[in-house]
N, C-alpha and C positions, 0 to 999 in steps of 0.2 A: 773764640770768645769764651772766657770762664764761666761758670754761672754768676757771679758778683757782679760783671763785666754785661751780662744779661740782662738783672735787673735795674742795673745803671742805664742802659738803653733804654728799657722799657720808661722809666721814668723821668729821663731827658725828652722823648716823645709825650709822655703827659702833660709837661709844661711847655715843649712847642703849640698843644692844642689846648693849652687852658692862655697861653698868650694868642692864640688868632683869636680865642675867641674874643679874649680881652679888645683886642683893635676892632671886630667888629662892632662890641657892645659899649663899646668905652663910655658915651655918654651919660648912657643910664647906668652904666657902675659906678660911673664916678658921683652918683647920687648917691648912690648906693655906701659906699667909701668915703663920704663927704669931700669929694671931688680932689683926692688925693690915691694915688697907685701908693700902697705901702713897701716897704722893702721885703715885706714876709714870702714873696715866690721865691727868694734867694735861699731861703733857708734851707728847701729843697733839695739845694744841689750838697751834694757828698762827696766822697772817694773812703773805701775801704781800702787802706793797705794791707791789710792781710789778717787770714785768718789761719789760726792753726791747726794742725792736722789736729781730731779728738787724740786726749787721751787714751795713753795704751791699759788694758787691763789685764792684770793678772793672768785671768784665765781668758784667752783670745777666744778659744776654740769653740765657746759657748754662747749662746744666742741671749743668755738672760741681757733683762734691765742693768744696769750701773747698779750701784749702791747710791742710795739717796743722798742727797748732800744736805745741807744745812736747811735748806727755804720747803725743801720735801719734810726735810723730821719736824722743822716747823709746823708746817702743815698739819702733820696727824697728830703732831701734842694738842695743837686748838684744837681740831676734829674734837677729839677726844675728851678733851675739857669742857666743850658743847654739851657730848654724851652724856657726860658725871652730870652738868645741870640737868639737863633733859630726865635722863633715868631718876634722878635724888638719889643715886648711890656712886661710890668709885672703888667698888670692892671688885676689881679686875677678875679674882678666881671663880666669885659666882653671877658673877651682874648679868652674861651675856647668855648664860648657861639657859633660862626660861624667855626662848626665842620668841614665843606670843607675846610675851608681854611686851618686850623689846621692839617687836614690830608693831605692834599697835602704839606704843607710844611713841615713836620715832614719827608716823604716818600719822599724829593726831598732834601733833608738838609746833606751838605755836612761835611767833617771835615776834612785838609789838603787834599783837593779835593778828598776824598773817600765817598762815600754814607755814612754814619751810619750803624753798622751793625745790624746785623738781633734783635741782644739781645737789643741792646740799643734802638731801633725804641721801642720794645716789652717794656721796662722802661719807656720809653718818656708817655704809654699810659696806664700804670700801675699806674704812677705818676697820672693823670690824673682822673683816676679811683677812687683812694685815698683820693682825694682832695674833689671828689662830697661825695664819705662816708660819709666821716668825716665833711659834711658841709662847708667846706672852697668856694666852688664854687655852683653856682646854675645853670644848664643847664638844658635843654629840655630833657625828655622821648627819644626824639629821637636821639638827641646827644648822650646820655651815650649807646646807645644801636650801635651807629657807632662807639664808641673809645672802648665799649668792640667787638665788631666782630673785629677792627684791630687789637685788642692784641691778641684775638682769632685764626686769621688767622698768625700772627707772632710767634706763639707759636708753631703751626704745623710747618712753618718754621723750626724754631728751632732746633724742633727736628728731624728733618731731613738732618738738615744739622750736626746734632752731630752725627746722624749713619753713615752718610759719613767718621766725622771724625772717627769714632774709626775703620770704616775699614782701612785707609788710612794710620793715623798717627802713630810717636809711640814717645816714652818718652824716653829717657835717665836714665840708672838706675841709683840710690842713690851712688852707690859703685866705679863710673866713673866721676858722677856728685864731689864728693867730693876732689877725684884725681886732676880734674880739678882744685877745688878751691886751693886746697894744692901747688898745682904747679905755681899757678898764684900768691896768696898773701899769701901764708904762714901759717903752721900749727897754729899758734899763732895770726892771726889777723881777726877781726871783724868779715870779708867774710866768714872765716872759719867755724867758728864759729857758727854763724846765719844758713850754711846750715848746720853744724852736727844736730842743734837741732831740723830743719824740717824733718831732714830724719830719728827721731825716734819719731814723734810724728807730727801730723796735724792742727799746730799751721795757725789762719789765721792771719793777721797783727794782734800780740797778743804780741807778742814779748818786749814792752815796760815796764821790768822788775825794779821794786824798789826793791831796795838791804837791806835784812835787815839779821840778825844773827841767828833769833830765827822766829818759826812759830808762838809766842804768838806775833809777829809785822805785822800779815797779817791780821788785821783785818776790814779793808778798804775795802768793797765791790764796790769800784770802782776803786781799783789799782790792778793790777796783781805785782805779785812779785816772785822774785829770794831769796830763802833761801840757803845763804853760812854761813855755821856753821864756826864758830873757831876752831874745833877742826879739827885736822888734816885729820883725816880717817873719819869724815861723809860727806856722800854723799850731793850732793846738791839738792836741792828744788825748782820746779817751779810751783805756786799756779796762776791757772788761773778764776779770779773772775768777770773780765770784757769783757763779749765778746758777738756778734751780737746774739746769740739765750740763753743767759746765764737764762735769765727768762723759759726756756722749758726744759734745761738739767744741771743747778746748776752750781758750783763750781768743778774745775779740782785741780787735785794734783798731784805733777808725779815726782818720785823719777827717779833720774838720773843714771846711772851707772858713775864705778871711770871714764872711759873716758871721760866723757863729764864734770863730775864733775871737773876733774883736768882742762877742757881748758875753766872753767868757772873762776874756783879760780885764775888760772897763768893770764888770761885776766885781770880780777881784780886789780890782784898784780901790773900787767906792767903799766897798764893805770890810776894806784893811785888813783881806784874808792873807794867812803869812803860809809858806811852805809849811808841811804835815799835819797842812788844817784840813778840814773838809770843806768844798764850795758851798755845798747845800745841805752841810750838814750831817751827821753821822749817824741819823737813824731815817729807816724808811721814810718814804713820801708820801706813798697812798695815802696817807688823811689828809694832809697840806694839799694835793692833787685834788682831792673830792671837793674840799671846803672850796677854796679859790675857784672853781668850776660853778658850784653852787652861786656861790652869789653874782656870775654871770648870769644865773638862769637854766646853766648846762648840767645836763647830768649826764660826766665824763668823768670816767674811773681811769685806772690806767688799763684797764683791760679794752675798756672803749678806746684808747688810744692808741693801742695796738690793734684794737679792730679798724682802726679808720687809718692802719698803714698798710694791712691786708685789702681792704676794698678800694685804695686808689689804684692799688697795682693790680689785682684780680679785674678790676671794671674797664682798663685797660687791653690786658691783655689776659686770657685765663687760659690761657694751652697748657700742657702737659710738664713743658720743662718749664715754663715759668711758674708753674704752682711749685715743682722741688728745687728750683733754685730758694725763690723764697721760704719754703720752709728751712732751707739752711740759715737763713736771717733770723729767721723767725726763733729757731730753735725750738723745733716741734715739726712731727711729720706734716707731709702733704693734705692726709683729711683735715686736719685740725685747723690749719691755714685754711680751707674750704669752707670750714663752718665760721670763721670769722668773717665772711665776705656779707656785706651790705651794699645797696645803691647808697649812693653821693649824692646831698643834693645839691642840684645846679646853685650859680652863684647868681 
């Protein structure tokens, strides 16, 4: 059995035991449900066809990181754009050069009058870090050895405040989460949508799908794409080519089931998307994801979304090969996947 093939099990078991339970509790769920099972346990079910081996690099023989890709250099431009607000300067050659002051104002630096939290302090100095690497900046021995001990000591933070949260919090499962959508906008629209395909798969803002017929049109390693066949009965297609660690773990492919496939095609049909359009659109989703969440009353990001495909599988089963199976899904090591784990709450 593969590792894919692993967490396919584990999760075919999840929803055998989230249906006994359903048969024994069915009546007061279906209060619960306004005395309706919805189709959303279907969404569940998947099949990866295949993932491909990482890309090769240049230099094998060495242990460093990839070179960042796109959503990484993203990343530290904003970082850094933060900083120039924060500091009131963007003069790179002396801004970082008087470290006190830099730390104290980073650690006093407000945002709708709330402190900065602990992660983003931890960026701010990361950023920072990066910058003297890679030569962008020139500071002192002694400087870079005071902006790595603050990351250093924010890091411990960190994770300390993440074991709090996993005793503390819990998550909403996929199977209520859906409910909700269905009930609020509709089996047939956008919202719906977007979560069925989070809650079979740990998409991060990836989602920005070009529609094309055939998988001989995917060959754009900087587009991701949605393959909807013409033909009636094939399943649809989502080829994931562009994404923050795609240089460490390749190319995704992920054959859909008919449910998700059918509210890909009807979405399609309604919204008279034409081939090398985009289904959802051609820019990120995280604000659409937050807003549409919000006025449920949810506050679900897509990183909560991806936290709550970590903890149905983790709550299940948390042994050793299924935490690095799914960190291969996940695209990101095994701790990382550990620190996303929450309780579920019962339904």
């Amino acid at each position: 059995m593969n590792p894919l093939e692993q967490i396919e099990k584990i999760r075919e078991q999840s929803r055998a035991r989230s249906q006994s339970y359903y048969e024994r509790n069915k009546e007061l769920i279906s209060v619960r449900r306004k005395a309706q099972r919805t189709p959303t346990e279907k969404t569940i079910e998947y099949k990866i066809i295949n993932m491909s081996k990482p890309k090769k690099t240049q230099e094998p023989e060495k242990t460093q990181e990839p070179e960042p890709k796109t959503a990484t250099i993203n990343f530290y431009e904003n970082t850094l754009k933060t900083l120039f607000k924060i500091l009131e300067s963007d003069q790179l050659e002396t801004i970082f050069k008087k470290y006190k002051n830099v730390i104290k104002t980073i650690n006093d630096a407000t945002y709708k009058n709330k402190l900065y939290s602990t992660n983003s302090k931890k960026n701010f100095y990361q950023c920072i870090i990066v910058l003297q690497r890679d030569g962008k900046i020139k500071i002192s021995k002694t400087a870079l050895n005071e902006y790595i001990k603050q990351f250093e000591l924010l890091n411990i933070i960190s994770r300390d405040e993440t074991e709090q949260k996993q005793r503390e919090e819990t998550n909403i499962s996929f199977i209520e989460y859906l409910r909700q959508l269905k009930d609020a906008y509709g089996e047939e629209s956008k919202e719906f949508l977007i979560g069925s395909l989070y809650s079979i798969y740990s998409f991060r803002d990836d989602l920005n799908l070009k529609v094309v017929s055939t998988e001989k049109n995917t060959t754009d390693e900087n587009i991701n794409y949605v393959v909807i066949p013409a033909v009636k009965n094939k399943n649809c297609i989502i080829i994931i080519n562009a994404y923050k660690t795609s240089g460490q773990y390749g190319k995704d492919k992920i054959l859909l089931s008919n449910y998700e496939s059918n509210l890909i095609k009807e979405y399609k049909k309604n919204h008279e998307i034409k081939n090398d359009e985009y289904l959802l659109g051609d820019k990120v989703l995280s604000g659409f994801i937050k807003k549409m969440n919000n006025k449920m009353g949810l506050n679900i990001t897509i990183n909560k979304l991806r936290q709550m495909f970590v903890s149905e599988t983790l709550n299940n089963n948390n042994d050793v090969l299924t935490r690095l199976n799914l960190s291969k899904i996940m695209k990101h090591t095994p701790e990382t996947s550990k620190k996303y784990k929450r309780n579920i709450k019962p339904l």
